[in-house]
C-alpha positions in Angstrom: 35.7 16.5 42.9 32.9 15.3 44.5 31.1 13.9 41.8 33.6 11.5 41.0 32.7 9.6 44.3 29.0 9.2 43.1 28.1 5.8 41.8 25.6 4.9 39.0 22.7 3.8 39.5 21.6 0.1 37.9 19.5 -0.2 35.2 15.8 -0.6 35.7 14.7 -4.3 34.8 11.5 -4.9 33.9 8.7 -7.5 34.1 11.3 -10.1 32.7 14.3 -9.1 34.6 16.4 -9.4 31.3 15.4 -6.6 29.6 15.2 -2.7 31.4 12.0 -0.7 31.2 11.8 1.1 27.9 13.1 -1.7 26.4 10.2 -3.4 28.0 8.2 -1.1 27.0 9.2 -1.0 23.7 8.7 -4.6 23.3 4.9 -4.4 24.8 4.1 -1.5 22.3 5.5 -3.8 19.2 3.4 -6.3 20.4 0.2 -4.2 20.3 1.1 -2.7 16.9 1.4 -5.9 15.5 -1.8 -7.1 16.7 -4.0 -4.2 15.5 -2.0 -4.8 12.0 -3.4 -7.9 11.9 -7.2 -6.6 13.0 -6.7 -3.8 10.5 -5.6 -6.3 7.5 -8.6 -8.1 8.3 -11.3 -5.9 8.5 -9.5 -4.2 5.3 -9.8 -8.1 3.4 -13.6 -8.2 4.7 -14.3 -4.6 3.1 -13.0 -5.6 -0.1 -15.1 -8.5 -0.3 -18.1 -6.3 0.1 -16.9 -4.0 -2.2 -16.6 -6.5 -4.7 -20.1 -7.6 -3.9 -21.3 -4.2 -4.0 -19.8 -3.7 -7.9 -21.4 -6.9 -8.7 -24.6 -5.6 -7.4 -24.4 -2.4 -9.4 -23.5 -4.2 -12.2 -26.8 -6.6 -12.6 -29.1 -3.3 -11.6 -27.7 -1.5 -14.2 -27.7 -4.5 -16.9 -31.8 -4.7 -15.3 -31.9 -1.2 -15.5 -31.1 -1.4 -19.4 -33.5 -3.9 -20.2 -36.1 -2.3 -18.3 -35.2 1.0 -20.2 -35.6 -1.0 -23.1 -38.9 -2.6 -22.5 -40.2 0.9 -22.0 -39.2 1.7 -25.1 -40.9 -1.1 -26.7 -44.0 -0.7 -24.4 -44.1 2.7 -26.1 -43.7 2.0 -29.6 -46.4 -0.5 -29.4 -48.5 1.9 -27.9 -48.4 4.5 -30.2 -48.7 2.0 -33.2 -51.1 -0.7 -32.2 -54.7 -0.2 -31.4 -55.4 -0.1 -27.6 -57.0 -3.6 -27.3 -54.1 -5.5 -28.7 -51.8 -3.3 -26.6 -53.5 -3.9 -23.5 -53.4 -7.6 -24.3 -49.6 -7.2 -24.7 -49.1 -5.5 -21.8 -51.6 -8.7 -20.0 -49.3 -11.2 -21.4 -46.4 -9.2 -20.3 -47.2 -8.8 -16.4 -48.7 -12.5 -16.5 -44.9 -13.8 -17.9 -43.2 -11.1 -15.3 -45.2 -13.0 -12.5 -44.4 -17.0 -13.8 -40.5 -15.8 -13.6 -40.7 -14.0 -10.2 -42.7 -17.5 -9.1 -39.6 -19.7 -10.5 -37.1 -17.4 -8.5 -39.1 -18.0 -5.4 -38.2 -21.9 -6.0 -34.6 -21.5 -6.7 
């Protein structure tokens, strides 16, 4: 019968002397989450704006890619079929328009 005597003890109270310690606790570690939820929502919106960039990106190599694939081809044809002084002059007026449009870009 001697635990009946004993008296129990008061709750804890925390910082804010409203609420007890792991209630305190709890609240600080809600806090936290909720702050790196709004970091991770962020970097996650910045990563898909890259990765839109990125499929842009591959998308206008591969559409230069193409042409370039089919220049070869046409580079080729001409080659086998035209004699070598007209095809070199092709090939001349070729790299000579290549280097006006790499000039324009430069300007805009």
């Amino acid at each position: 019968m001697k635990y009946l005597n004993m008296e129990f003890k008061e709750k804890q109270k925390g910082r804010n002397h409203d609420l007890s310690v792991m209630e305190y606790k709890v609240k600080q570690e809600l806090y936290t989450v909720k702050e790196v939820n709004k970091d991770l929502k962020w970097e996650c919106k910045k990563l898909k704006e890259k990765q839109r960039y990125q499929k842009e990106q591959y998308e206008e190599l591969d559409w230069e890619n193409n042409a370039l694939s089919e220049d070869s081809r046409v580079l080729e044809y001409f080659k086998e079929y035209l004699p070598r002084e007209m095809y070199e002059e092709i090939v001349d007026i070729a790299e000579r328009q290549h280097e006006r449009q790499k000039n324009r870009e430069k300007f805009y």
